[in-house]
N, CA, C and O atoms as CSV, one atom per row, in Angstrom:
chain,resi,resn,atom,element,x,y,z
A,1,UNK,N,N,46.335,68.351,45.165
A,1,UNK,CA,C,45.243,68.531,46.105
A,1,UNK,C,C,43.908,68.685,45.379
A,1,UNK,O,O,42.864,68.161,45.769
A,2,UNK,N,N,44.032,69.467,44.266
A,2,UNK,CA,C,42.413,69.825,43.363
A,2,UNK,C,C,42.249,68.500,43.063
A,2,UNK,O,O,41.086,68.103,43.134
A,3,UNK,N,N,43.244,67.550,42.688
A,3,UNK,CA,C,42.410,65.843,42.243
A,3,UNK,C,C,42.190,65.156,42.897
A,3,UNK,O,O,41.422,64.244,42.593
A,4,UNK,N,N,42.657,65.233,43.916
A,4,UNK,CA,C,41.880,64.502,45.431
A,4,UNK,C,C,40.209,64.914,45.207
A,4,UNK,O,O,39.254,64.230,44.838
A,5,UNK,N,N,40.324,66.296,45.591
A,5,UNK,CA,C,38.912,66.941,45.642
A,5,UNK,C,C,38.315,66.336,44.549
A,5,UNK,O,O,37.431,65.511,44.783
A,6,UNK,N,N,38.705,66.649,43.072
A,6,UNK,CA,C,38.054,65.985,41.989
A,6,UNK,C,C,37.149,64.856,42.040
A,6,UNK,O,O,35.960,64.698,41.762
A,7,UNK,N,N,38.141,64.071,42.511
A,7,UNK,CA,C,37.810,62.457,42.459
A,7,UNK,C,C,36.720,61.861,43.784
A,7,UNK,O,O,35.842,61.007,43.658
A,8,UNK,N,N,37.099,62.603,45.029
A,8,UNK,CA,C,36.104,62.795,46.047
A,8,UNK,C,C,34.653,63.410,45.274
A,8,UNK,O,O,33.546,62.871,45.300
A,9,UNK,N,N,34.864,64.135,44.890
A,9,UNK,CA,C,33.574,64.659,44.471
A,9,UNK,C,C,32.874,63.647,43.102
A,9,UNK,O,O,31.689,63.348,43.246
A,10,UNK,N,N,33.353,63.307,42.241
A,10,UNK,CA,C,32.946,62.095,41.269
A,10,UNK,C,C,32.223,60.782,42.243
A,10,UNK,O,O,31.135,60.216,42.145
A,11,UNK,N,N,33.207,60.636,43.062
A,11,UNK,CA,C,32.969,59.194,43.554
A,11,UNK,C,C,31.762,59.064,44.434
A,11,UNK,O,O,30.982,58.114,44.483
A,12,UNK,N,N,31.739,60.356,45.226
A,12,UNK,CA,C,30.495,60.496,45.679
A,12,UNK,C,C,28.975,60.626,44.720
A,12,UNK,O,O,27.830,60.234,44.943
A,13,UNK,N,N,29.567,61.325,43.646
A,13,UNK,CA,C,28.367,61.510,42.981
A,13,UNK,C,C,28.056,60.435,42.099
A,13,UNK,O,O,27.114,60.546,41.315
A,14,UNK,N,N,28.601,59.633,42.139
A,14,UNK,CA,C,28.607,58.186,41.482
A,14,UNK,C,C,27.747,57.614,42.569
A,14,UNK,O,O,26.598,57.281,42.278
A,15,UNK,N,N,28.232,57.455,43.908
A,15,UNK,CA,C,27.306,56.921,44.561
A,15,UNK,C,C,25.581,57.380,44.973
A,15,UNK,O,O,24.558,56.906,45.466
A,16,UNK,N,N,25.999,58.336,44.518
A,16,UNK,CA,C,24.820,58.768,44.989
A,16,UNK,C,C,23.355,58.338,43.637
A,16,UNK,O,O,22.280,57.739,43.665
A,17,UNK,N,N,24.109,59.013,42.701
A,17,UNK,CA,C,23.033,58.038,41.131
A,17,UNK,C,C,23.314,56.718,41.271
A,17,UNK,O,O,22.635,56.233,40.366
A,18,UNK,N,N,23.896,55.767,41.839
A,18,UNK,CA,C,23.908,54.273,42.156
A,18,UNK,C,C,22.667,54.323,43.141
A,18,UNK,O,O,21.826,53.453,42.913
A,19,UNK,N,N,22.374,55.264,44.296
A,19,UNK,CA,C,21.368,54.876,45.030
A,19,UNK,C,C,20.127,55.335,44.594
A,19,UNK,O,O,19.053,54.809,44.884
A,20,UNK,N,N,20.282,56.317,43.900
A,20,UNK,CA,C,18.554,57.184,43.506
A,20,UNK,C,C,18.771,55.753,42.518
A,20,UNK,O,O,18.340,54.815,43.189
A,21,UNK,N,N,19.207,55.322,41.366
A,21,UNK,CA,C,19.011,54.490,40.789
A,21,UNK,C,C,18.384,52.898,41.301
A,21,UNK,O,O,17.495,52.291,40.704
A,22,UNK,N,N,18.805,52.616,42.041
A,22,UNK,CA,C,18.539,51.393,43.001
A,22,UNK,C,C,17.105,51.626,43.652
A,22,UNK,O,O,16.308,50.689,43.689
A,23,UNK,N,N,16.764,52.932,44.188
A,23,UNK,CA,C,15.255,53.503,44.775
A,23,UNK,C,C,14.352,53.795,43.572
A,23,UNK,O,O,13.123,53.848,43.626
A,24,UNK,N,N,14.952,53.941,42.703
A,24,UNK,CA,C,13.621,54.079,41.927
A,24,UNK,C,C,13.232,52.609,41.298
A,24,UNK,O,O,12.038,52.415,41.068
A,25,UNK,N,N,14.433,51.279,40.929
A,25,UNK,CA,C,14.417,50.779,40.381
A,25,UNK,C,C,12.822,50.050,41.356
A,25,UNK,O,O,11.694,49.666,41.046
A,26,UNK,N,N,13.666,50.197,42.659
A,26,UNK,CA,C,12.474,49.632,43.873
A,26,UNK,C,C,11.216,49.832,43.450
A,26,UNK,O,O,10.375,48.965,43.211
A,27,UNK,N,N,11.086,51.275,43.342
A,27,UNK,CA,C,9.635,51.663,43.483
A,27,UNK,C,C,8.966,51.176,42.421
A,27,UNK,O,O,7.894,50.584,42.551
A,28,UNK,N,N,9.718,51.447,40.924
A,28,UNK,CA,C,8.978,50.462,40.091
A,28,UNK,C,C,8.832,49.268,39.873
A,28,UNK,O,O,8.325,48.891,38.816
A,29,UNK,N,N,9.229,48.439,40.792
A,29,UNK,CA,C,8.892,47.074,40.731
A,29,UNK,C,C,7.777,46.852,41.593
A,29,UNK,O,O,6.991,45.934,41.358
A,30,UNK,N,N,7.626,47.705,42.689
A,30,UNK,CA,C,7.167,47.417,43.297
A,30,UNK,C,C,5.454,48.278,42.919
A,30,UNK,O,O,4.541,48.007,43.699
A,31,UNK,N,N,5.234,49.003,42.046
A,31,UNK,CA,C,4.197,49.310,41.487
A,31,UNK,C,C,3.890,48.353,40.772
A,31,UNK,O,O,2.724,48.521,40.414
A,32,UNK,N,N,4.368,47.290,40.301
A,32,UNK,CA,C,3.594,46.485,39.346
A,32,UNK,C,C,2.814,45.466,40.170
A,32,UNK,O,O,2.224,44.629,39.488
A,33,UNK,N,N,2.704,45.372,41.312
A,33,UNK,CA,C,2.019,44.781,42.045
A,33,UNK,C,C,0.663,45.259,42.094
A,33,UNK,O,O,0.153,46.025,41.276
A,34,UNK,N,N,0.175,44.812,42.992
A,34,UNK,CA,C,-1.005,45.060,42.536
A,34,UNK,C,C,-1.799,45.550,44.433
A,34,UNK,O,O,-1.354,45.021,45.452
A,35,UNK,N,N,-2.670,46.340,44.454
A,35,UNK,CA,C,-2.749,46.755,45.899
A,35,UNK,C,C,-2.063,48.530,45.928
A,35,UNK,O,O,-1.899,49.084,44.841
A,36,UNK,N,N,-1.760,49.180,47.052
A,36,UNK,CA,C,-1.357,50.158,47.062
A,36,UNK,C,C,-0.375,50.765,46.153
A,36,UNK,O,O,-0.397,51.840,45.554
A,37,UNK,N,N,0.838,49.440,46.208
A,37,UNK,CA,C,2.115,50.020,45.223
A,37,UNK,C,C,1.577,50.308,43.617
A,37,UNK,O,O,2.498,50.720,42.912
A,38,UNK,N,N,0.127,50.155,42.829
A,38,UNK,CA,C,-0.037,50.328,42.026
A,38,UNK,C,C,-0.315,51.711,41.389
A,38,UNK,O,O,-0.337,51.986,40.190
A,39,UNK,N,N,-0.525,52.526,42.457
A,39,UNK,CA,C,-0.812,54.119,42.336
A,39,UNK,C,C,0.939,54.664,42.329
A,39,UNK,O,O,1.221,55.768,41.862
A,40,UNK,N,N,1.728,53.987,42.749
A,40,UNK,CA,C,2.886,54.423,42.895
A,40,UNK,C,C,3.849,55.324,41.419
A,40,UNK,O,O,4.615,56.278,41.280
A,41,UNK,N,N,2.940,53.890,40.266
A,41,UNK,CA,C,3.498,54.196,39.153
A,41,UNK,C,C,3.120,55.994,38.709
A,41,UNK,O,O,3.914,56.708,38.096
A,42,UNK,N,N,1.749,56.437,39.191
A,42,UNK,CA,C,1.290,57.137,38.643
A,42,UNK,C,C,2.167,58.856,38.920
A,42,UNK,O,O,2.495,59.797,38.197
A,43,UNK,N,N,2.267,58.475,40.559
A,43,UNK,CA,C,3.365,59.387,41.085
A,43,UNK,C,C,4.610,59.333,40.493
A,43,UNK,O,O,5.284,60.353,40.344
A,44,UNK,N,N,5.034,58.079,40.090
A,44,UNK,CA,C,6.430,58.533,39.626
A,44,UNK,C,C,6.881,58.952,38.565
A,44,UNK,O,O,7.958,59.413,38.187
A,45,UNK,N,N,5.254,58.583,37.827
A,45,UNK,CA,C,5.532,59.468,35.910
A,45,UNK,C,C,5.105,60.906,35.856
A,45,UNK,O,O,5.231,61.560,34.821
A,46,UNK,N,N,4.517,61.490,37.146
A,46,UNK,CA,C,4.234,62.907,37.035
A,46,UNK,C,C,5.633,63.067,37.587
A,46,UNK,O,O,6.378,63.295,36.635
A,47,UNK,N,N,6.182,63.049,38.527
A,47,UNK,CA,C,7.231,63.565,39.018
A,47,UNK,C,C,9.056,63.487,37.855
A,47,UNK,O,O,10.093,64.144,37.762
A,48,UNK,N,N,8.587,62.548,37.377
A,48,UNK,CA,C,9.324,62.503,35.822
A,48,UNK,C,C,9.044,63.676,34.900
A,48,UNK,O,O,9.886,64.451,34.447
A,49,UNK,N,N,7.516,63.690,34.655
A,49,UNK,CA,C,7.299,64.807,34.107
A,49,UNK,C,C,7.917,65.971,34.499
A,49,UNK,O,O,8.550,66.665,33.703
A,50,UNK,N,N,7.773,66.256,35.744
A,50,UNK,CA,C,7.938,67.876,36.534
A,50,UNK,C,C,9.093,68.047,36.398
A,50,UNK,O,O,9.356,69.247,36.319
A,51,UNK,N,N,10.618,66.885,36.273
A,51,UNK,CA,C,11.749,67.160,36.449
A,51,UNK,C,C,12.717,67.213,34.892
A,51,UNK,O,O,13.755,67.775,34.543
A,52,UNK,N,N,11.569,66.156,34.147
A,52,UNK,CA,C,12.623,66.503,32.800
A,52,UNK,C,C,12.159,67.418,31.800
A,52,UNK,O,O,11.049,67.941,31.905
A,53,UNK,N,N,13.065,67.692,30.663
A,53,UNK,CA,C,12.365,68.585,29.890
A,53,UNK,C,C,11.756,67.857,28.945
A,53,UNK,O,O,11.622,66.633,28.951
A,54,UNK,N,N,11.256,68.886,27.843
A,54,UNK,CA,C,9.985,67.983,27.322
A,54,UNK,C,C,10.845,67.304,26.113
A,54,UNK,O,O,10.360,66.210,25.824
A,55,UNK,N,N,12.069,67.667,25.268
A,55,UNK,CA,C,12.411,66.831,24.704
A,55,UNK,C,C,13.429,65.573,25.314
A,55,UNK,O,O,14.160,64.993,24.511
A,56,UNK,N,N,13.442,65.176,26.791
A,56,UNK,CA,C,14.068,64.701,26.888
A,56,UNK,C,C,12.980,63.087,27.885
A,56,UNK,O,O,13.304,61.963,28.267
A,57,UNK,N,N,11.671,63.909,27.915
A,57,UNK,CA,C,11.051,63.338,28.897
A,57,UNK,C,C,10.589,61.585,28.286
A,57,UNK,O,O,10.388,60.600,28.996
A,58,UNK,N,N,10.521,61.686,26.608
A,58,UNK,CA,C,9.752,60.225,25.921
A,58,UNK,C,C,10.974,59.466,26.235
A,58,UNK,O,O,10.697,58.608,27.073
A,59,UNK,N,N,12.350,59.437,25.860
A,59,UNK,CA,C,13.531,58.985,26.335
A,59,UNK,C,C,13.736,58.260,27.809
A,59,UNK,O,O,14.124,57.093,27.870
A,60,UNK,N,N,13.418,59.114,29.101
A,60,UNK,CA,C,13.201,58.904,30.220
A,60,UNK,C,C,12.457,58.181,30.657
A,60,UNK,O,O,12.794,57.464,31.598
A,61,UNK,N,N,11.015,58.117,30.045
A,61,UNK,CA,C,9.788,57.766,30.238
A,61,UNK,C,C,9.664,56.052,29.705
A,61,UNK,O,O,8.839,55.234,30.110
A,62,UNK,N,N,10.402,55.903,29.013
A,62,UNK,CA,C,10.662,54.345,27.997
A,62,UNK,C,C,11.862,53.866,28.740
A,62,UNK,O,O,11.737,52.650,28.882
A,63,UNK,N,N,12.817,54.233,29.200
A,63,UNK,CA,C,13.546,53.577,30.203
A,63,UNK,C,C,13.121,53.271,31.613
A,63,UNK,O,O,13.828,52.515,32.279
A,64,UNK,N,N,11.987,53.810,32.145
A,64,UNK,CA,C,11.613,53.553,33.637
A,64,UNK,C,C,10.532,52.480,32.822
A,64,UNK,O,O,10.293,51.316,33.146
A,65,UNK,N,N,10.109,53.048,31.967
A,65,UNK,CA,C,8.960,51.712,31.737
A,65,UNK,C,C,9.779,50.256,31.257
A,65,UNK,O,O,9.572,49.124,31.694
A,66,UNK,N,N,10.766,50.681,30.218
A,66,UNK,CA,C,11.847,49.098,30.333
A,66,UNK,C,C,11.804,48.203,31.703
A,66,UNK,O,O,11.504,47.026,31.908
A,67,UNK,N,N,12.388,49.646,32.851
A,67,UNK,CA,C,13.300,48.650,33.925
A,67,UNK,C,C,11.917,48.354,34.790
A,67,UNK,O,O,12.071,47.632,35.775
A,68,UNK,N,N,10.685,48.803,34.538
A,68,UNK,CA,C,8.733,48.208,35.273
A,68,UNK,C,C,8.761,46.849,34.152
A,68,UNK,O,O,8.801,45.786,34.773
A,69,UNK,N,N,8.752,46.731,33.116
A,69,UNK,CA,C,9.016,45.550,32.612
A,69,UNK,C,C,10.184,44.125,33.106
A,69,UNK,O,O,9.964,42.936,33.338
A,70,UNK,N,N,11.450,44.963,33.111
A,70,UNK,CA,C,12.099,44.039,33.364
A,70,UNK,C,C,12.028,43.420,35.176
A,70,UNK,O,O,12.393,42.350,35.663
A,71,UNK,N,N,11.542,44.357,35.650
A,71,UNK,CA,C,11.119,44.026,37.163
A,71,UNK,C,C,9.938,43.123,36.924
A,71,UNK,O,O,10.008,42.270,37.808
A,72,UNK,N,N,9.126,42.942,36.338
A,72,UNK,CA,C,7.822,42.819,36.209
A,72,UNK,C,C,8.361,40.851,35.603
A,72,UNK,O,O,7.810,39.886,36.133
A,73,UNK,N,N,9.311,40.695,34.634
A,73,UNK,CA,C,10.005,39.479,34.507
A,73,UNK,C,C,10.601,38.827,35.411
A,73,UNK,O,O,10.119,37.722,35.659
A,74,UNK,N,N,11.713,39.224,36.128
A,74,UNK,CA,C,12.726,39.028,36.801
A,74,UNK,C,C,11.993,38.517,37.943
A,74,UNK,O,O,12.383,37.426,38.361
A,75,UNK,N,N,10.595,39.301,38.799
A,75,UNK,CA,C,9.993,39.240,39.617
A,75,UNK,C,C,8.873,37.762,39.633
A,75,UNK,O,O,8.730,36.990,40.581
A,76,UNK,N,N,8.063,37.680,38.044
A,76,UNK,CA,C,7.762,36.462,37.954
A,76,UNK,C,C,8.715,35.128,38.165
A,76,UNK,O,O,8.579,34.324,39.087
A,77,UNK,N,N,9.862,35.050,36.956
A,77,UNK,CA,C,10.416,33.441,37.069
A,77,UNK,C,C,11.418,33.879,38.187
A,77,UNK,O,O,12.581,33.592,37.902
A,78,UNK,N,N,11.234,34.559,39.491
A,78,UNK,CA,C,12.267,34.717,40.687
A,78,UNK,C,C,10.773,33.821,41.671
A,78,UNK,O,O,10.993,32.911,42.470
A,79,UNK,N,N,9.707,34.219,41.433
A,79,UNK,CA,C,8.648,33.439,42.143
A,79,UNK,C,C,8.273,32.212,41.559
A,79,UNK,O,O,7.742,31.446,42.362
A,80,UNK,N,N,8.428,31.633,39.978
A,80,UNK,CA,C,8.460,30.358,39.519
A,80,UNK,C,C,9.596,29.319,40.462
A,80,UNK,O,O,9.400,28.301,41.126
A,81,UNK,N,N,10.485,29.891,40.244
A,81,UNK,CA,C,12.124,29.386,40.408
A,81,UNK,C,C,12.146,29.080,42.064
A,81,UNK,O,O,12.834,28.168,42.522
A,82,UNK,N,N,11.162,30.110,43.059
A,82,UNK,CA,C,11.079,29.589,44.158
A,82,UNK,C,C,9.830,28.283,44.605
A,82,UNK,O,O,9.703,27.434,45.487
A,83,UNK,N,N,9.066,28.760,43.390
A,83,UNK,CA,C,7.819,27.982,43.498
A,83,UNK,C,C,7.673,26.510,43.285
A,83,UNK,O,O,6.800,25.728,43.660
A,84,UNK,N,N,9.239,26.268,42.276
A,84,UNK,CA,C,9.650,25.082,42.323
A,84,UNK,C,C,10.291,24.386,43.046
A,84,UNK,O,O,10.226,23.157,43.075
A,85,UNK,N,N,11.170,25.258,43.891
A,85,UNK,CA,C,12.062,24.339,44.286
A,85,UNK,C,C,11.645,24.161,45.626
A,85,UNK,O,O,12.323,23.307,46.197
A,86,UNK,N,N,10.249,24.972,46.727
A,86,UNK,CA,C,9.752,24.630,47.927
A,86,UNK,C,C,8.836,24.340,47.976
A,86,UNK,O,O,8.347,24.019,49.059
């Protein structure tokens, strides 16, 4: 019965960092735009700040900026790739 519970409780919490993961990935893609979502970035590196500690925050801080990069790619040749073919 405790590994039922166990595994209920993992699986949920798996899902749940699958979705904060997926929402933030959003928000930073969607700050690299340009217009409102561009202030977005600014909120989400203080709120980074407020939540990690300080030796853990340059670590944190270089992975959200990776996945604003790799959004920032993915997002261009996804608009080339449509731009060609309609």
């Amino acid at each position: 019965m405790v590994v039922v519970v166990v595994v209920v409780v993992v699986v949920v919490v798996v899902v749940v960092v699958v979705v904060v993961v997926v929402v933030v990935v959003v928000v930073v893609v969607c700050a690299v735009g340009p217009g409102l979502g561009s202030g977005v970035s600014a909120a989400l590196f203080a709120d980074i700040a407020r939540v990690t500690s300080t030796s853990d925050r340059t670590a944190v801080m270089a992975i959200f900026m990776s996945v604003r990069q790799l959004g920032l790619l993915i997002g261009v040749s996804s608009h080339l790739r449509i731009g060609l073919f309609w």
